[in-house]
Backbone bond lengths (Angstrom), bond angles and torsions (degrees), N, CA, C in turn:
res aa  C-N    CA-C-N  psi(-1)  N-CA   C-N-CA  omega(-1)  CA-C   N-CA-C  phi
1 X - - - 1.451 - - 1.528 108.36 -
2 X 1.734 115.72 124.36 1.149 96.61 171.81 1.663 120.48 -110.15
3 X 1.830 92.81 152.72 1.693 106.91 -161.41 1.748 112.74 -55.28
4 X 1.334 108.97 134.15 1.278 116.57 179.04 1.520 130.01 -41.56
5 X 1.944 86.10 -27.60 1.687 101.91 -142.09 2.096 86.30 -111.68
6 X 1.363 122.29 -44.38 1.170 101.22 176.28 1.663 97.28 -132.37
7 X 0.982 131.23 26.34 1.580 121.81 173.98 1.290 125.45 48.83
8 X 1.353 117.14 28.83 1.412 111.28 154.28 1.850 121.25 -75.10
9 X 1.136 131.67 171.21 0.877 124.23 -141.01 1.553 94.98 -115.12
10 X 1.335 154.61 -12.11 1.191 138.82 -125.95 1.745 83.19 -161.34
11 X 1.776 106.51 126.01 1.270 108.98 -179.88 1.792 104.06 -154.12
12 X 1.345 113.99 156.99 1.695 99.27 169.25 1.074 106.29 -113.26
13 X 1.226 137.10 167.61 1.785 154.85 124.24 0.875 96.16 -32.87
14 X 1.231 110.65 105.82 1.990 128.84 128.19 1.201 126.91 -68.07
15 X 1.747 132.51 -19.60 1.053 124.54 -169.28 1.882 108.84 -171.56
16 X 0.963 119.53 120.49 1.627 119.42 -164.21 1.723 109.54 -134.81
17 X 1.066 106.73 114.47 1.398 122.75 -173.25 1.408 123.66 -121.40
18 X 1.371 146.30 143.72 1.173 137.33 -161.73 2.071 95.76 -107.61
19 X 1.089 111.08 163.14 1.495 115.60 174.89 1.408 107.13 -100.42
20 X 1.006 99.93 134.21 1.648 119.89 167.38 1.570 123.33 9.42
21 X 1.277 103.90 -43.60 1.491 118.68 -160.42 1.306 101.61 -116.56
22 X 1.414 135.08 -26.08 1.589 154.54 157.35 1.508 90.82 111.15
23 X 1.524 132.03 22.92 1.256 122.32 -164.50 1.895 101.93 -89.82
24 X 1.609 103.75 -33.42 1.342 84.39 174.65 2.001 116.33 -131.33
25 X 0.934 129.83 -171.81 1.707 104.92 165.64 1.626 87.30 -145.68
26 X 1.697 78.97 179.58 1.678 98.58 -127.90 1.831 82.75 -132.50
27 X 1.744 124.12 128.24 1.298 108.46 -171.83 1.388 93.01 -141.81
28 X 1.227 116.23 155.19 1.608 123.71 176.28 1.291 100.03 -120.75
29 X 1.396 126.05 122.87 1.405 163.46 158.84 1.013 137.24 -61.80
30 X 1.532 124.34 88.53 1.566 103.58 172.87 1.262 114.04 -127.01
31 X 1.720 102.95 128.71 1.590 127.91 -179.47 1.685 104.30 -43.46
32 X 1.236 125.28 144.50 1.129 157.12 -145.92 1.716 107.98 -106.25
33 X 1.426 96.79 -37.85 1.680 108.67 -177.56 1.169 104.47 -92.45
34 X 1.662 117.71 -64.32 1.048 114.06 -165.12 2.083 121.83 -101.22
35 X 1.165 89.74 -1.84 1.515 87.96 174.63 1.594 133.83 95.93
36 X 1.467 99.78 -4.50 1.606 115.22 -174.57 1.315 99.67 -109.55
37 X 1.267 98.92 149.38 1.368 126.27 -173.34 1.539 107.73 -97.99
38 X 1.811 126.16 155.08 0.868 96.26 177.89 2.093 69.15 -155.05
39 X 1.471 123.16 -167.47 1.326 145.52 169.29 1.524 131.29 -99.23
40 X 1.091 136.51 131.34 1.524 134.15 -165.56 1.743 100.22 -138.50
41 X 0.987 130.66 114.28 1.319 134.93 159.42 1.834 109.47 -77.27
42 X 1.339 112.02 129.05 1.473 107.93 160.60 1.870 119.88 -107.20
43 X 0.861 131.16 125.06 1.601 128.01 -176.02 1.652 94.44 -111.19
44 X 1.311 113.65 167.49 1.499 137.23 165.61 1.467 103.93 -110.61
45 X 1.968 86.91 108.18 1.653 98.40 168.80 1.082 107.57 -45.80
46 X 1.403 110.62 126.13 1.662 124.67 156.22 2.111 113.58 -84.73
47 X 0.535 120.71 110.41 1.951 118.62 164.02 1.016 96.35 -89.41
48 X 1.601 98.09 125.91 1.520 104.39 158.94 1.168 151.62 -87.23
49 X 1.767 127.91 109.52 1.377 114.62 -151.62 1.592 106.40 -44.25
50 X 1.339 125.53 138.12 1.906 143.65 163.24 1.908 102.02 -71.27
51 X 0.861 104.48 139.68 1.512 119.15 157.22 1.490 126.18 -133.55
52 X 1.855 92.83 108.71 1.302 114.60 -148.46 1.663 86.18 -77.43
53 X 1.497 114.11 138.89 1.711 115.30 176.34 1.628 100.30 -100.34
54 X 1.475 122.64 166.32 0.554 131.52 174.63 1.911 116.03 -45.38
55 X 1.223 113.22 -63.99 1.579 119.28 175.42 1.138 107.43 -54.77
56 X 1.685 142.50 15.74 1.216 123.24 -165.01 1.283 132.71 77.13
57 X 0.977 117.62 -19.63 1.938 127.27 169.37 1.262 119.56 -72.04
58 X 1.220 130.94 147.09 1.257 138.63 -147.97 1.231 110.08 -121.84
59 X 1.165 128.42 139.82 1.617 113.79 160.95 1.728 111.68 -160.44
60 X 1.243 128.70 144.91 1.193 145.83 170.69 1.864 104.40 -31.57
61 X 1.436 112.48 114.86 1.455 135.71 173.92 1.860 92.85 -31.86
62 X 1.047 120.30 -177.50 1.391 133.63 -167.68 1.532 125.28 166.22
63 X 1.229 104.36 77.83 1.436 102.15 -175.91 1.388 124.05 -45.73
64 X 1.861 115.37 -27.65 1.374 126.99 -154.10 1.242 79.35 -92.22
65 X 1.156 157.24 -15.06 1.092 136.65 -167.27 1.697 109.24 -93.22
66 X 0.756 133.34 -51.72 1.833 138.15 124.21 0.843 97.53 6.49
67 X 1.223 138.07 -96.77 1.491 150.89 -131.58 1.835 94.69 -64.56
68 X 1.682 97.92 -74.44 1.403 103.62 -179.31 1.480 117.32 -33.07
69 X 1.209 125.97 -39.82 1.388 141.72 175.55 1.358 130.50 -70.90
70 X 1.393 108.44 -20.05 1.688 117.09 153.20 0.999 100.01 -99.65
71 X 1.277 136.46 -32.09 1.738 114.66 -168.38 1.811 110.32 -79.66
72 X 0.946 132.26 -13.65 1.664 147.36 161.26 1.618 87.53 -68.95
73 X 1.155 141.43 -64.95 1.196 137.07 -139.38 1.859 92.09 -80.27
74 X 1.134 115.47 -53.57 1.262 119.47 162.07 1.686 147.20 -68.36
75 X 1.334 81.98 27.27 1.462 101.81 -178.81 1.626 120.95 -73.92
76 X 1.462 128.19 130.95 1.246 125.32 -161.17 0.979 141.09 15.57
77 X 1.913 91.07 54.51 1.533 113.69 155.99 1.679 111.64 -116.37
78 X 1.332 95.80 171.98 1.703 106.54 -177.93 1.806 111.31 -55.05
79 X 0.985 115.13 42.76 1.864 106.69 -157.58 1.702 77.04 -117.50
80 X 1.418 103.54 147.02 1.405 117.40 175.54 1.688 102.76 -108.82
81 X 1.489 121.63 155.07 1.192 123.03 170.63 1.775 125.76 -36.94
82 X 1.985 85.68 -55.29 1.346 91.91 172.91 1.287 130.76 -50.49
83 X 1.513 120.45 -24.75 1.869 125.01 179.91 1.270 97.38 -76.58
84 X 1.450 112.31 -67.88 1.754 103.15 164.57 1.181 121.84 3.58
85 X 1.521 102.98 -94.64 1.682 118.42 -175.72 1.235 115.27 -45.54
86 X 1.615 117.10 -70.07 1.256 107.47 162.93 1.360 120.68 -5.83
87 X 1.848 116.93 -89.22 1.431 140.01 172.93 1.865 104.32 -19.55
88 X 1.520 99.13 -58.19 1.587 94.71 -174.98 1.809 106.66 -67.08
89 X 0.897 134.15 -47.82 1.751 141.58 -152.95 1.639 77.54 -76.71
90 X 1.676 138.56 -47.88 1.444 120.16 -175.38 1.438 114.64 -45.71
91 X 1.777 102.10 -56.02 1.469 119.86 -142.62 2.180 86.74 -57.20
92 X 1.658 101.87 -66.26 1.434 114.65 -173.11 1.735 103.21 -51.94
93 X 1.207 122.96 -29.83 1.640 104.96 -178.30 1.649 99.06 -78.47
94 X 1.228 134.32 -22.32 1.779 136.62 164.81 1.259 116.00 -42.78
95 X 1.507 100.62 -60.65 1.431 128.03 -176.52 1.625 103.48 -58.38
96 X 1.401 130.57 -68.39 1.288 108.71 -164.86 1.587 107.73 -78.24
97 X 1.581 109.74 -13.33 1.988 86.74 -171.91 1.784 112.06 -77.55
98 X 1.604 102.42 -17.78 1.225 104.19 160.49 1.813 136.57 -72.67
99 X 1.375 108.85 -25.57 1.456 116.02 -153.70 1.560 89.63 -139.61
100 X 1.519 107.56 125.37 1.501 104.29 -161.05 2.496 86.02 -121.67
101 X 1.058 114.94 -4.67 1.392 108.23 169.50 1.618 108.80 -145.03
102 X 1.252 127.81 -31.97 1.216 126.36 -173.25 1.459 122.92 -128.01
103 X 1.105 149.41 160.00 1.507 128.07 171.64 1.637 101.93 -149.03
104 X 1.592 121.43 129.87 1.170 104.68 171.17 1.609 133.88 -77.48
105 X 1.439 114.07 131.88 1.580 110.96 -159.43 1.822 107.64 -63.28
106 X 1.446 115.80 -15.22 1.741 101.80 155.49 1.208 111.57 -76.46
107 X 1.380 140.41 -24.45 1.486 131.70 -178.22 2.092 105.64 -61.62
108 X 1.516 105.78 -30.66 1.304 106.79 168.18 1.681 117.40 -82.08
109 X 0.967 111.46 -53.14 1.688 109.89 168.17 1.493 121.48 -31.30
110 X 1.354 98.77 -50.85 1.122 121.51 -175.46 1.758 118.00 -71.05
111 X 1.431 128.52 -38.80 1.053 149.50 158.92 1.259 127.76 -66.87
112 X 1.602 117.66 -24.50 1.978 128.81 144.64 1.018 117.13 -70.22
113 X 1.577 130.86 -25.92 0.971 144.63 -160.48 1.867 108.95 -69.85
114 X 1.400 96.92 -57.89 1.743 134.36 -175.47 1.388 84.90 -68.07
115 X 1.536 139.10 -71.56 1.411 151.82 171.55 1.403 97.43 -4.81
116 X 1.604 118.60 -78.10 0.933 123.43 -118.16 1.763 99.38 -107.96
117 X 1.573 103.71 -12.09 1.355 98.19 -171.26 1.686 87.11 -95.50
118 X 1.028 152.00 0.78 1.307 159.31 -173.34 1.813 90.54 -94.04
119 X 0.880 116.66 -36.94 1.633 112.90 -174.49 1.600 123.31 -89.46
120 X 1.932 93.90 -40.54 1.637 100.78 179.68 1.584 85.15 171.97
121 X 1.705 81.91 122.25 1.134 117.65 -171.82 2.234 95.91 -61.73
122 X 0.973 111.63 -69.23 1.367 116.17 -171.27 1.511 125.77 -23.01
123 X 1.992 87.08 -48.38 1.509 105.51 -177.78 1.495 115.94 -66.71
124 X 1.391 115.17 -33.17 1.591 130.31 -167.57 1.529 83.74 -67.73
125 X 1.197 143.58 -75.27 1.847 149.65 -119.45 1.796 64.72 -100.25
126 X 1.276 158.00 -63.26 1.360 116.14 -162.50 1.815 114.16 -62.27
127 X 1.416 83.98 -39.81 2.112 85.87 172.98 1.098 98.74 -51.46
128 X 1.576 129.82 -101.78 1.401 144.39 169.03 1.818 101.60 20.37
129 X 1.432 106.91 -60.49 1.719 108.27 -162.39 1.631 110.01 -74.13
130 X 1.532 106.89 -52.96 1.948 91.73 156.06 1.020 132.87 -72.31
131 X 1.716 130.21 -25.67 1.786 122.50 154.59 1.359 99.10 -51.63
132 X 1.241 128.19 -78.16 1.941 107.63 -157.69 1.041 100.19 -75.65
133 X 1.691 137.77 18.67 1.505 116.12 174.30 1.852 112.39 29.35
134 X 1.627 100.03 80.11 1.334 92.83 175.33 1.449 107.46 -90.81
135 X 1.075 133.56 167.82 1.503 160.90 -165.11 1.156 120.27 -93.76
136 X 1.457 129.50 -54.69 0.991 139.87 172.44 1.801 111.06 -157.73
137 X 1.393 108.70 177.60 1.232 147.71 152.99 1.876 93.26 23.56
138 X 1.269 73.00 -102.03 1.992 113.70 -164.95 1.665 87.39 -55.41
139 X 1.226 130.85 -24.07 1.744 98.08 -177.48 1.484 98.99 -96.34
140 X 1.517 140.25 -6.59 1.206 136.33 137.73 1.538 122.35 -27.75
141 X 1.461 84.20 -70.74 1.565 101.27 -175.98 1.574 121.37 -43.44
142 X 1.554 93.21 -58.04 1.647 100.06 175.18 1.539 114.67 -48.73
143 X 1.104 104.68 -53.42 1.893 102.72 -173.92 1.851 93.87 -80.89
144 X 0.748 161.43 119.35 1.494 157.85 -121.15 1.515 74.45 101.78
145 X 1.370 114.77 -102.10 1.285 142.89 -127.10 2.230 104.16 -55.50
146 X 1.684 91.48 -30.78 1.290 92.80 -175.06 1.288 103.31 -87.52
147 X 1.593 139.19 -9.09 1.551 122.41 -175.70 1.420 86.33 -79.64
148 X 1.342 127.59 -39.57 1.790 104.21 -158.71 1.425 110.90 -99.13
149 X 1.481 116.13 21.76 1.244 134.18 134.89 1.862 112.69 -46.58
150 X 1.312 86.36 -70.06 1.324 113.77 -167.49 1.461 112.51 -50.03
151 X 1.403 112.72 -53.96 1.830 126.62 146.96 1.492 104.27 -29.30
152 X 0.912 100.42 -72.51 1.567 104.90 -160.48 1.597 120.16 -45.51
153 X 1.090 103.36 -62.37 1.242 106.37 169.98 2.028 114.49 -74.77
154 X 1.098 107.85 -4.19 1.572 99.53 177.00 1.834 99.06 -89.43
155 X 1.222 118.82 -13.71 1.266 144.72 -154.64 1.775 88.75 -82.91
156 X 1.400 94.53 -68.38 2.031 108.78 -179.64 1.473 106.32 -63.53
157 X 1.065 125.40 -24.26 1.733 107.90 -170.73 1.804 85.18 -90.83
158 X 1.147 126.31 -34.27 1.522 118.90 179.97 1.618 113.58 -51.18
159 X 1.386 101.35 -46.55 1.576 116.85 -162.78 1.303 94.90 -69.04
160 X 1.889 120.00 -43.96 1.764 108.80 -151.89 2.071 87.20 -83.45
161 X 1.194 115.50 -33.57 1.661 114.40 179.96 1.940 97.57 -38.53
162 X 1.639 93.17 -78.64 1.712 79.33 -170.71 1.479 111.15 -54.72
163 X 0.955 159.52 -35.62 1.565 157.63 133.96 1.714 106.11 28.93
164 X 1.726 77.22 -73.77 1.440 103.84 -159.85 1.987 95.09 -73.68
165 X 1.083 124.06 -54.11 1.001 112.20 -169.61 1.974 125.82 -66.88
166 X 1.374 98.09 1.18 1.504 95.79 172.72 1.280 89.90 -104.35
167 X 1.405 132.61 -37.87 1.790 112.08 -174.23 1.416 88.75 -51.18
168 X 1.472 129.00 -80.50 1.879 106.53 -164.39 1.310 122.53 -11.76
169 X 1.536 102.43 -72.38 1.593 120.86 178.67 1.006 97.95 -22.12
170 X 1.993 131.96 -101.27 0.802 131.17 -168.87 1.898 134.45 -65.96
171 X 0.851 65.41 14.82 2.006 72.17 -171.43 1.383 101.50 -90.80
């Protein structure tokens, strides 16, 4: 570290303290040549995850922006804050163990998307309709059309399971 007061280069710790929160520490310095003491804060570079947009534009990750975006989507339905949050602290703990500088903003769309129809169906197809910005009618319809697909057949593997599990029983 070099000294404030005459810039030589070579100094020790006299005194090392952590901050409040343990986020940064805090050291008192004294120059080697000349004898004065002076203060040094150390922090842990943070980088900030980028969120690459579709057009190429960039912008600083944003959890609140998430949040705001399921909680509109979840509007006067049975969903409590707490699933919310939860939902948000999942989606962003996904996001960084995967993506350590950039993340693409459909890899998030796409990841509320899965979120949300796993939680409530209603809330997802209002997300779903401003993420794919549908157009009209029929591209409603279609994604409509594929959750109760999705029923349907989650519906038949339910039905043939108990099936199967009373033939055991009685067999």
């Amino acid at each position: 570290m070099k000294c404030p007061f005459c810039g030589y280069q070579e100094d020790k710790v006299v005194d090392s303290r952590s901050s409040s929160e343990g986020a940064s520490v805090r050291r008192r310095r004294e120059c080697i040549k000349c004898g004065r003491r002076f203060t040094t804060y150390e922090y842990i570079e943070e980088i900030p995850l980028m969120v690459v947009k579709k057009d190429g534009r960039r912008e600083p990750f944003d959890r609140k922006k998430i949040q705001a975006g399921i909680i509109k989507a979840c509007e006067k339905r049975p969903i409590s804050i707490e699933k919310i949050e939860d939902l948000v602290i999942n989606i962003e703990r996904t996001v960084l163990k995967k993506f350590d500088r950039e993340v693409p903003s459909v890899f998030i769309g796409e990841l509320i998307m899965q979120r949300l129809a796993e939680l409530d169906e209603v809330a997802y197809v209002r997300f779903a309709s401003v993420y794919r910005q549908f157009k009209d009618v029929n591209q409603f319809m279609k994604e409509l059309k594929s959750i109760l697909d999705k029923e349907d057949s989650f519906a038949k593997i339910m039905k043939n399971r108990s099936k199967t599990k009373r033939g055991i029983k009685h067999g």
